[in-house]
PyMOL Python script that loads the backbone (N, CA, C, O; Angstrom):
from pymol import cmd

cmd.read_pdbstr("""\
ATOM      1  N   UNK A   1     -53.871  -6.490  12.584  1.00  0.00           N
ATOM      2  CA  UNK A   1     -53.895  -5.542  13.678  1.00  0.00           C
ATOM      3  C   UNK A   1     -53.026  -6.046  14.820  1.00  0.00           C
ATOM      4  O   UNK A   1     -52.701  -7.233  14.836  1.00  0.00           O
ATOM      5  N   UNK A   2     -52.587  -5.114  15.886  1.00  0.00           N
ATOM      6  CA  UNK A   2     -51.812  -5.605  16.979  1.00  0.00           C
ATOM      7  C   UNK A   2     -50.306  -6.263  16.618  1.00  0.00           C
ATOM      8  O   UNK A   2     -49.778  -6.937  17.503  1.00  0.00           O
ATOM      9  N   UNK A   3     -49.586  -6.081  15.311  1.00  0.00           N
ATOM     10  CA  UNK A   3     -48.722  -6.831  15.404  1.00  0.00           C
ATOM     11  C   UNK A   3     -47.432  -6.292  15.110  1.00  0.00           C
ATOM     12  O   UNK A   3     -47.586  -5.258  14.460  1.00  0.00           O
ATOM     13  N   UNK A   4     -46.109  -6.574  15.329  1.00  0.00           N
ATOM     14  CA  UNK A   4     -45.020  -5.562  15.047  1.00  0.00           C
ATOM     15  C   UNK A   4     -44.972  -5.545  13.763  1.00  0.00           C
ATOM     16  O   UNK A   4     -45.498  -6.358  13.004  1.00  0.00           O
ATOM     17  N   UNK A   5     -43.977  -4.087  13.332  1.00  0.00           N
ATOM     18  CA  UNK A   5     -43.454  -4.336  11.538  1.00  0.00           C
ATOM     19  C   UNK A   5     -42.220  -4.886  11.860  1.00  0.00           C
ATOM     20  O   UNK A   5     -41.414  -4.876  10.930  1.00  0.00           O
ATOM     21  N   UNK A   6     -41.812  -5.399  12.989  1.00  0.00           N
ATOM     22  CA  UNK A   6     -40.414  -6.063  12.813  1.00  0.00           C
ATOM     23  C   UNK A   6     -40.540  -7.567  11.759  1.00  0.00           C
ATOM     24  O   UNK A   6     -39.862  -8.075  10.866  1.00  0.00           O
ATOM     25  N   UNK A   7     -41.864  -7.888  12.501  1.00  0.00           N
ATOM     26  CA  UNK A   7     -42.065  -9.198  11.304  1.00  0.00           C
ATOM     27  C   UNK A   7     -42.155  -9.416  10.022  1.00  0.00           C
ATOM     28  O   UNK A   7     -42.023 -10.482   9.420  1.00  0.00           O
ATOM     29  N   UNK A   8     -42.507  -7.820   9.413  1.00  0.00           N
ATOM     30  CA  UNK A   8     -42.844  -7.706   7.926  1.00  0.00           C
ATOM     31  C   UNK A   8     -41.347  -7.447   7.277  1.00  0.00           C
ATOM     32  O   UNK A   8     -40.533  -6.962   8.063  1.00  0.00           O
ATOM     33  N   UNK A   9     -41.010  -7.644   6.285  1.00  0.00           N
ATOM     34  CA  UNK A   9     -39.902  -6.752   5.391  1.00  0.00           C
ATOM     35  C   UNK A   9     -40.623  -5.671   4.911  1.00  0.00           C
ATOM     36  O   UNK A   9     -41.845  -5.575   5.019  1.00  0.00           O
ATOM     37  N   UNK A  10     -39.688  -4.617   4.229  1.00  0.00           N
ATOM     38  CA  UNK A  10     -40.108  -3.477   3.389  1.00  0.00           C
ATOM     39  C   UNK A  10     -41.048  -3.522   2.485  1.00  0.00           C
ATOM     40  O   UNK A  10     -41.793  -2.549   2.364  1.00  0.00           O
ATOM     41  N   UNK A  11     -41.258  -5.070   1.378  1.00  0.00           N
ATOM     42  CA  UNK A  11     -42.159  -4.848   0.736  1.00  0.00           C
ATOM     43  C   UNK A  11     -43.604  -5.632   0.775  1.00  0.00           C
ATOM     44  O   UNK A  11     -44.620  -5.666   0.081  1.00  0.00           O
ATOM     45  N   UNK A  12     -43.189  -6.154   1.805  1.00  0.00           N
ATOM     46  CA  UNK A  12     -45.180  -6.250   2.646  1.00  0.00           C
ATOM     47  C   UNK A  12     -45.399  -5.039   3.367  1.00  0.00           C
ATOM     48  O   UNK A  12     -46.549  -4.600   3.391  1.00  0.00           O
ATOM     49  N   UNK A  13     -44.584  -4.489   3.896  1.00  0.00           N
ATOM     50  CA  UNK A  13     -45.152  -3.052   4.832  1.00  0.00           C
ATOM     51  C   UNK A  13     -45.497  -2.176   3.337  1.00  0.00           C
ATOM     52  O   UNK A  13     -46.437  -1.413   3.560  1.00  0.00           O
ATOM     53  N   UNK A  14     -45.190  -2.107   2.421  1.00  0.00           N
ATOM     54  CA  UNK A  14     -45.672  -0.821   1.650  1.00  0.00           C
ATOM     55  C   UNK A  14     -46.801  -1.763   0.056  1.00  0.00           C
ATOM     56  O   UNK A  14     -47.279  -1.286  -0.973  1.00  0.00           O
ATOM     57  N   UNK A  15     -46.803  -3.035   0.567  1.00  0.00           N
ATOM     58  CA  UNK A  15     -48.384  -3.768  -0.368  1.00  0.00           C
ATOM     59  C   UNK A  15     -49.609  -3.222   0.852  1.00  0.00           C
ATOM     60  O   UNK A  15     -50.685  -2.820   0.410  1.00  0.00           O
ATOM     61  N   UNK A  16     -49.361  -3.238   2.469  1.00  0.00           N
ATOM     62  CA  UNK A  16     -50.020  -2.698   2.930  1.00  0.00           C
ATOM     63  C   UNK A  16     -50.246  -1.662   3.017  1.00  0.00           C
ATOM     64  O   UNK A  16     -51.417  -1.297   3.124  1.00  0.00           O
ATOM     65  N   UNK A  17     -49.538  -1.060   3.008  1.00  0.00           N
ATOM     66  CA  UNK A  17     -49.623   1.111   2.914  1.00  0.00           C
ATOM     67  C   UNK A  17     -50.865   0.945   1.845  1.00  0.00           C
ATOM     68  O   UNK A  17     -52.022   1.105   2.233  1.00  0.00           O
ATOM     69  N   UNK A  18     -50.526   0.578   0.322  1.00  0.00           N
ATOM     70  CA  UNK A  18     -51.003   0.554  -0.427  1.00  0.00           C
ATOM     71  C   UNK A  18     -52.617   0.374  -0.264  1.00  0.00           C
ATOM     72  O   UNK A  18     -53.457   1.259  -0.426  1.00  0.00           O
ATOM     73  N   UNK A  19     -52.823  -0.858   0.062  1.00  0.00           N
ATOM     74  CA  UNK A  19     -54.467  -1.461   0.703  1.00  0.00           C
ATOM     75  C   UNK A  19     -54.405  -0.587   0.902  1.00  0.00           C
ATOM     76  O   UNK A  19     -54.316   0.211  -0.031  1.00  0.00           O
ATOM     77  N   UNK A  20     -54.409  -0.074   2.406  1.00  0.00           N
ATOM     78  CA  UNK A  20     -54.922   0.859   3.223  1.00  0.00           C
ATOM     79  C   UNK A  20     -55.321   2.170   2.124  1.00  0.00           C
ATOM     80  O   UNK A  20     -56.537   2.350   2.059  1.00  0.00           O
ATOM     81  N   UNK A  21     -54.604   2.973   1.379  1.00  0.00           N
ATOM     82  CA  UNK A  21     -54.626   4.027   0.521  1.00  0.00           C
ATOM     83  C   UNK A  21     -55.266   3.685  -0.048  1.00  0.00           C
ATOM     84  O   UNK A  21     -55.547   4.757  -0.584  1.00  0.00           O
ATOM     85  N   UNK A  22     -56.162   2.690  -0.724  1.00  0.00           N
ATOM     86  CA  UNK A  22     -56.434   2.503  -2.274  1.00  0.00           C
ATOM     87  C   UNK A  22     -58.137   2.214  -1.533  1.00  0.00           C
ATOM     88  O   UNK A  22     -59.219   2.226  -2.121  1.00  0.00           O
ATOM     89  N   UNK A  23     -57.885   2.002  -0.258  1.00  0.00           N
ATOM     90  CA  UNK A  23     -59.530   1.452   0.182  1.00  0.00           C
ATOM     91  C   UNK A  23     -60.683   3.240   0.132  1.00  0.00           C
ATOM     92  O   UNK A  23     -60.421   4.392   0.477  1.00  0.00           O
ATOM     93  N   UNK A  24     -61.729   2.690  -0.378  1.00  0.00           N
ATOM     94  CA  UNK A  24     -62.663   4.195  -0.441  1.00  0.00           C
ATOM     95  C   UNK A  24     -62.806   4.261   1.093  1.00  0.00           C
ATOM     96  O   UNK A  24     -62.853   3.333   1.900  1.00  0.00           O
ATOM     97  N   UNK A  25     -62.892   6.232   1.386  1.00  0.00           N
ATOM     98  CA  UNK A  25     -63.171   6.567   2.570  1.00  0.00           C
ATOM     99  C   UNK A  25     -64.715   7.235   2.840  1.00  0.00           C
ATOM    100  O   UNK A  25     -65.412   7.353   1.832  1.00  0.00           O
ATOM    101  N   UNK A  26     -65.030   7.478   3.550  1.00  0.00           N
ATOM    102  CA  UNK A  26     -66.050   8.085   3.737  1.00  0.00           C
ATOM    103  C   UNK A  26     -66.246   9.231   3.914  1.00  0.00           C
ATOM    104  O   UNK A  26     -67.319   9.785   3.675  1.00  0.00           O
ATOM    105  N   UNK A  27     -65.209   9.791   4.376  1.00  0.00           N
ATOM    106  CA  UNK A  27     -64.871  11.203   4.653  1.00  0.00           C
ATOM    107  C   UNK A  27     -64.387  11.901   2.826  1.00  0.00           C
ATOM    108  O   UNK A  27     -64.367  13.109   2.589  1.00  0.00           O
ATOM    109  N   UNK A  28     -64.176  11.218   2.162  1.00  0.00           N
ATOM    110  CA  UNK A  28     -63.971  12.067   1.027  1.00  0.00           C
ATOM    111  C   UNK A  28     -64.779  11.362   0.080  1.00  0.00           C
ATOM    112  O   UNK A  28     -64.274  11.216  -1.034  1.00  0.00           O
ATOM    113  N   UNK A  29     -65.809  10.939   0.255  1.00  0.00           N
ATOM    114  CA  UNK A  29     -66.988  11.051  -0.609  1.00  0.00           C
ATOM    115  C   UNK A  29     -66.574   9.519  -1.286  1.00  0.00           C
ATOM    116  O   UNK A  29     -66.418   9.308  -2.489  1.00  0.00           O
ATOM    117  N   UNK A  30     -66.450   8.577  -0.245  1.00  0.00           N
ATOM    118  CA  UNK A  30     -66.144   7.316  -0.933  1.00  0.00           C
ATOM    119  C   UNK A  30     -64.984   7.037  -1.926  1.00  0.00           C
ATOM    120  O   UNK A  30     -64.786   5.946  -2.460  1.00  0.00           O
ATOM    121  N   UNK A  31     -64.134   8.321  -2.133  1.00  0.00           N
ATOM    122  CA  UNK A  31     -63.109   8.177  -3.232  1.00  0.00           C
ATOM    123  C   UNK A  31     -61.807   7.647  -2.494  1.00  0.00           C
ATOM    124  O   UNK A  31     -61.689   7.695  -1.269  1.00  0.00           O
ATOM    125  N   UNK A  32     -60.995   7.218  -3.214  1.00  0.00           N
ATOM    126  CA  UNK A  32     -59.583   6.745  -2.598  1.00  0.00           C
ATOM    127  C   UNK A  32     -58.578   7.901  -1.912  1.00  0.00           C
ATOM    128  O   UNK A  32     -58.494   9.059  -2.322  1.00  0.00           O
ATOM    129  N   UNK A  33     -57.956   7.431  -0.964  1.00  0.00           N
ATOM    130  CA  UNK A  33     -57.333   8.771  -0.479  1.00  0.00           C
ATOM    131  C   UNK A  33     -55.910   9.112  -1.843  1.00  0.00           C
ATOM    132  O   UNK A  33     -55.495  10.062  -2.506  1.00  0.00           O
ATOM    133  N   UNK A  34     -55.711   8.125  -1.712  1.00  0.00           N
ATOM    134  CA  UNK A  34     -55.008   8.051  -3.113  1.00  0.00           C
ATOM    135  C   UNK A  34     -55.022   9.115  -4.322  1.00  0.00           C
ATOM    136  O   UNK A  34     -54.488  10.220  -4.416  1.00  0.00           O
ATOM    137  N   UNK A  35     -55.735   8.464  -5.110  1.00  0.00           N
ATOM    138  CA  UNK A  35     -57.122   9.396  -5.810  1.00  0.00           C
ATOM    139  C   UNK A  35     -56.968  10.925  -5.485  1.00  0.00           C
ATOM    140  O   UNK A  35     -56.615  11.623  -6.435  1.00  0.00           O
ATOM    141  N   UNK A  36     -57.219  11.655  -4.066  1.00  0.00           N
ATOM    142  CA  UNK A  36     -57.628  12.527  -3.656  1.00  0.00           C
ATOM    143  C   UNK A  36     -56.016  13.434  -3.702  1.00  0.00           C
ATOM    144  O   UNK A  36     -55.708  14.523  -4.185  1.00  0.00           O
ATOM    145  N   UNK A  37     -55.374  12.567  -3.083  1.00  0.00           N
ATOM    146  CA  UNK A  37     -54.318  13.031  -2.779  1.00  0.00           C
ATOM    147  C   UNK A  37     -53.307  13.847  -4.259  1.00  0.00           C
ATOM    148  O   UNK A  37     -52.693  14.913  -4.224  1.00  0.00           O
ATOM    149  N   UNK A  38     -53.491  12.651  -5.701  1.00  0.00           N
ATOM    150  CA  UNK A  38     -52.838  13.205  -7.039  1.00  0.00           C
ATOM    151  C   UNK A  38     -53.827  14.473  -7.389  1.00  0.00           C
ATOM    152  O   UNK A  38     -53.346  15.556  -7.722  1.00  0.00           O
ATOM    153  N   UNK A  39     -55.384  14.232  -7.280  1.00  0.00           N
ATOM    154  CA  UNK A  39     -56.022  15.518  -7.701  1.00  0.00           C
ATOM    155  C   UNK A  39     -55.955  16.954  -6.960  1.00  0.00           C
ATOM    156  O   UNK A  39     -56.120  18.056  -7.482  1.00  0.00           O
ATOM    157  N   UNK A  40     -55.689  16.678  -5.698  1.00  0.00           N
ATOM    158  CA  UNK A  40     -54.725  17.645  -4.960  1.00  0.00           C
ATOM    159  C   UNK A  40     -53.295  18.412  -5.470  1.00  0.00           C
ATOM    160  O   UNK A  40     -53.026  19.608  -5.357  1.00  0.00           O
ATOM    161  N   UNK A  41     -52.803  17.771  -5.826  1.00  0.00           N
ATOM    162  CA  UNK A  41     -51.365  18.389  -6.383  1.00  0.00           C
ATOM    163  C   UNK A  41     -51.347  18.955  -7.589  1.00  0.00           C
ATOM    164  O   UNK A  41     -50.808  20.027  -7.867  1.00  0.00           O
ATOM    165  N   UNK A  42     -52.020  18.139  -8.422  1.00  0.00           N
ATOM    166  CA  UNK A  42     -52.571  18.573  -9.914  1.00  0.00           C
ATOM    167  C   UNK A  42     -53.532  19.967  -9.804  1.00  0.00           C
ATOM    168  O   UNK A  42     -53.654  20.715 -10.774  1.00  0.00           O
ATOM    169  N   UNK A  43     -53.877  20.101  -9.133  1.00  0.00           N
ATOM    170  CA  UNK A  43     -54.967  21.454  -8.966  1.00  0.00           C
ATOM    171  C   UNK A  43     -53.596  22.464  -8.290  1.00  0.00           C
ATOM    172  O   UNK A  43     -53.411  23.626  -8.653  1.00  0.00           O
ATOM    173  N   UNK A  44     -52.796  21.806  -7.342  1.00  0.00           N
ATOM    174  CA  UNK A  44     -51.145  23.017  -6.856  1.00  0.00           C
ATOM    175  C   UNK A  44     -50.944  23.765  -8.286  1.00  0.00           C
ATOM    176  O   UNK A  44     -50.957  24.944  -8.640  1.00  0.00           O
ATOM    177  N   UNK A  45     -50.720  22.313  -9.046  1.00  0.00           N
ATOM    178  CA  UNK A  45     -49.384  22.657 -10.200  1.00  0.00           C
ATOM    179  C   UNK A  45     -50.076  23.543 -11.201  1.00  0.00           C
ATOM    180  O   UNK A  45     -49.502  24.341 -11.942  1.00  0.00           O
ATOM    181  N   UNK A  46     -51.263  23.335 -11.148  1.00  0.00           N
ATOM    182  CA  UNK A  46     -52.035  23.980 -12.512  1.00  0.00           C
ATOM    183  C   UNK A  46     -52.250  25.879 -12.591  1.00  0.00           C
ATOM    184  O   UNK A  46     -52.436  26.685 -13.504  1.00  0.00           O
ATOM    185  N   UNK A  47     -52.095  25.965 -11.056  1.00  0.00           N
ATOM    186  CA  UNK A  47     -52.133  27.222 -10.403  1.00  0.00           C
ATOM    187  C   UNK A  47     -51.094  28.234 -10.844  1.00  0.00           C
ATOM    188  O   UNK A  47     -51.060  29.350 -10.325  1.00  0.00           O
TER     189      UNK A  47
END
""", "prot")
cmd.dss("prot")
cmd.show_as("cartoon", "prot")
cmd.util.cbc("prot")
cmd.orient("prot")
């Protein structure tokens, strides 16, 4: 927390994106936003 992304390169800033995405939320029923986000599109495409 509190710290610049000047310090990170590209692929620690997106191992963190990742964490962050992959952690369960509470707001969607403990599932990954991740998760939520492919069964989202898959329900677009199927339409």
């Amino acid at each position: 927390k509190k710290q610049l992304f000047n310090n990170y390169d590209d692929d620690r800033i997106k191992n963190i994106q990742l964490k962050i995405n992959r952690k369960p939320k509470k707001k969607l029923n403990f599932e990954e936003s991740f998760k939520c986000v492919l069964q989202f599109f898959a329900r677009k495409i199927d339409r």
